[in-house]
NULUM-846327 format. One record per residue (C-alpha): residue in three letters; x, y, z. Coordinates in steps of 0.2 Angstrom, whole numbers, always signed. Example, Ala and Ser with C-alpha at 12.3 -4.5 7.8 and 13.67 -1.06 7.14 Angstrom:
% residues 2
{res ALA east +62 north -22 up +39}
{res SER east +68 north -5 up +36}
***
This chain:
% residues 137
{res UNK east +97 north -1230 up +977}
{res UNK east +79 north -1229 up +984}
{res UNK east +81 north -1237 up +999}
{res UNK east +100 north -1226 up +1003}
{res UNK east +89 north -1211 up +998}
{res UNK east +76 north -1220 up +1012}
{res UNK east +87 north -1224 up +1024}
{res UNK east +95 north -1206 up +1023}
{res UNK east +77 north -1197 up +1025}
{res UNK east +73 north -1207 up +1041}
{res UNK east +91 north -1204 up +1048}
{res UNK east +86 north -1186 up +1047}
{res UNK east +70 north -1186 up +1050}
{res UNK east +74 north -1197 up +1067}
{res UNK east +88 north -1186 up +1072}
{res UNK east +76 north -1169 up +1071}
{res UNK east +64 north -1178 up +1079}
{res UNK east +78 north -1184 up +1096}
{res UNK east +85 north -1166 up +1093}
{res UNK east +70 north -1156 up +1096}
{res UNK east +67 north -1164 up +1113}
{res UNK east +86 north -1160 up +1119}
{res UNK east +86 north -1145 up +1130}
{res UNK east +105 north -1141 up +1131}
{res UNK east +113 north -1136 up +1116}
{res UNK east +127 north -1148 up +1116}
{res UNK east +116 north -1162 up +1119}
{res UNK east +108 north -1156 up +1101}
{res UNK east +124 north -1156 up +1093}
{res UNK east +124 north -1172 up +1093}
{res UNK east +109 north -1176 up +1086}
{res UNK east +113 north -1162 up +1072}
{res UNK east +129 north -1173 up +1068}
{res UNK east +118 north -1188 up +1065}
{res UNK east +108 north -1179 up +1054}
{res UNK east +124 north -1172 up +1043}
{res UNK east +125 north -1190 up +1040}
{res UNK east +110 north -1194 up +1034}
{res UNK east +113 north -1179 up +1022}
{res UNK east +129 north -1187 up +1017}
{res UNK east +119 north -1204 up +1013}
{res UNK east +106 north -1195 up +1003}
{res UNK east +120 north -1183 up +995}
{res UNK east +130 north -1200 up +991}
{res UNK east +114 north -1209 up +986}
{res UNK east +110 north -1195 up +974}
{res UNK east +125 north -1194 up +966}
{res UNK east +128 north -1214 up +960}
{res UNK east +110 north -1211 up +953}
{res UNK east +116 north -1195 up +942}
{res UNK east +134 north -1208 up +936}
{res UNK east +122 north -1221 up +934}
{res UNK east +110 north -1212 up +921}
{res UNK east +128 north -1203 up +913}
{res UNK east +132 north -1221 up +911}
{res UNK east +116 north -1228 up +904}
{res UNK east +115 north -1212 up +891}
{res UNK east +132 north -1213 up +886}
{res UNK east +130 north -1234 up +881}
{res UNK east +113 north -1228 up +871}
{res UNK east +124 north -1216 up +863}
{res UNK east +135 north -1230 up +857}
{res UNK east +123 north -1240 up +851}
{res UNK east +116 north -1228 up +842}
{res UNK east +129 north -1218 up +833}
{res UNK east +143 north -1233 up +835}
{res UNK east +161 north -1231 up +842}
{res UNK east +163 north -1212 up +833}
{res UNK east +184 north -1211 up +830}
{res UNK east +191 north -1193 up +835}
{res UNK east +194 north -1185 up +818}
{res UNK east +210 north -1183 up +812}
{res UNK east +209 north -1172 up +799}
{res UNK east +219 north -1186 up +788}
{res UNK east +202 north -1196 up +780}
{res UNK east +197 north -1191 up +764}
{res UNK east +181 north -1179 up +761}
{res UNK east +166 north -1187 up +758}
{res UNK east +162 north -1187 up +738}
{res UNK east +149 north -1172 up +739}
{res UNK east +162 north -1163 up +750}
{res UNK east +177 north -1163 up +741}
{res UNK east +183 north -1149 up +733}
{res UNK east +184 north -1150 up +712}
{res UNK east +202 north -1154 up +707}
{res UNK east +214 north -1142 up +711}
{res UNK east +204 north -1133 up +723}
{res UNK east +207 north -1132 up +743}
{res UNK east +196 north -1129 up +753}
{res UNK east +199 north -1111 up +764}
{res UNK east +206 north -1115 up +781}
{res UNK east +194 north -1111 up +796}
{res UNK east +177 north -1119 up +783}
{res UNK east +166 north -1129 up +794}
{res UNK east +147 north -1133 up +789}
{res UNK east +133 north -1135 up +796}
{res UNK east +115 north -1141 up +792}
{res UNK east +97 north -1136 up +798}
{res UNK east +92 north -1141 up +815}
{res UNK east +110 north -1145 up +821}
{res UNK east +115 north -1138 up +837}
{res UNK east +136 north -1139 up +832}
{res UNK east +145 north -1135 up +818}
{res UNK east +160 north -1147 up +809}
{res UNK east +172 north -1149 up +799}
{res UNK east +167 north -1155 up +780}
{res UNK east +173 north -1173 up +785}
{res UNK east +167 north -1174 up +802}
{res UNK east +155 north -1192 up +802}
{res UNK east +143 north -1182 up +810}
{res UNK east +140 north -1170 up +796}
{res UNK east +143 north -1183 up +779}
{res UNK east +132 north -1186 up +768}
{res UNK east +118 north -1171 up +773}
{res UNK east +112 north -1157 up +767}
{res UNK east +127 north -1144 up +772}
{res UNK east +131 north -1125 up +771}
{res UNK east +149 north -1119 up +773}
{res UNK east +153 north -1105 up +783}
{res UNK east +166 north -1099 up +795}
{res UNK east +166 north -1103 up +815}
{res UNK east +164 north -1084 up +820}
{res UNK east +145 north -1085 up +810}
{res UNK east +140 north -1100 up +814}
{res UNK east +145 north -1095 up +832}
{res UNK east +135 north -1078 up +831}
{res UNK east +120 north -1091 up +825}
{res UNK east +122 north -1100 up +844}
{res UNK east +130 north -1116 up +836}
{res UNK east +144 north -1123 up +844}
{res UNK east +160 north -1134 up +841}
{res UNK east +158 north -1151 up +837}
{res UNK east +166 north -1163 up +851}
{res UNK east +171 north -1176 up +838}
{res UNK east +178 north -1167 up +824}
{res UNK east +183 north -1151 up +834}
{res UNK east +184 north -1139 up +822}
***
């Protein structure tokens, strides 16, 4: 990635530098199409360096959290989230906890087993929380 992002600098730089001593215009033309090219190498370079770090995050992100399933909706509650017998929970009930940035469904892996309040989308929304992308509630 360095020496693409080097080799496009030097391309531009080299075809400013052969440009700038042109005197007719279509003769600097030229040069400025040699130059677009280096910007494509940098542009190009630049962007498997961003795919590499998405890549990179998103294995760390596995090996921390494990291979999270999409939630179904079909696994049970966990025990300090299920409903006593008889009771339902309303539809639309999502929870979140302190210092989470999404909010979940009561089942959602991400949510299990901490310190949870329920509440509805629309106010946990107006608190600048937003849907979970596993359990998307």
């Amino acid at each position: 990635m360095v020496a693409l992002n080097a080799l496009g600098g030097v391309v531009i730089g080299f075809s400013w530098y052969q440009g700038s001593g042109e005197a007719h215009t279509g003769d600097m033309l030229d040069w400025l199409n040699v130059g677009i090219a280096g910007l494509i190498v940098l542009g190009a370079a630049n962007a498997l360096h961003v795919l590499r770090g998405r890549r990179t995050v998103a294995a760390v992100r596995v090996d921390l959290l494990g291979q999270v399933p999409r939630f179904t909706g079909t696994r049970p509650l966990a025990p300090e989230l299920r409903p006593e017998e008889g009771v339902s929970l309303p539809v639309g009930v999502v929870v979140a906890a302190e210092g989470m940035s999404h909010y979940h469904l009561p089942g959602c892996p991400l949510a299990v087993g901490k310190p949870t309040v329920r509440g509805s989308q629309g106010e946990f929304a107006q608190a600048d929380l937003t849907a979970c992308e596993v359990c998307e509630p």
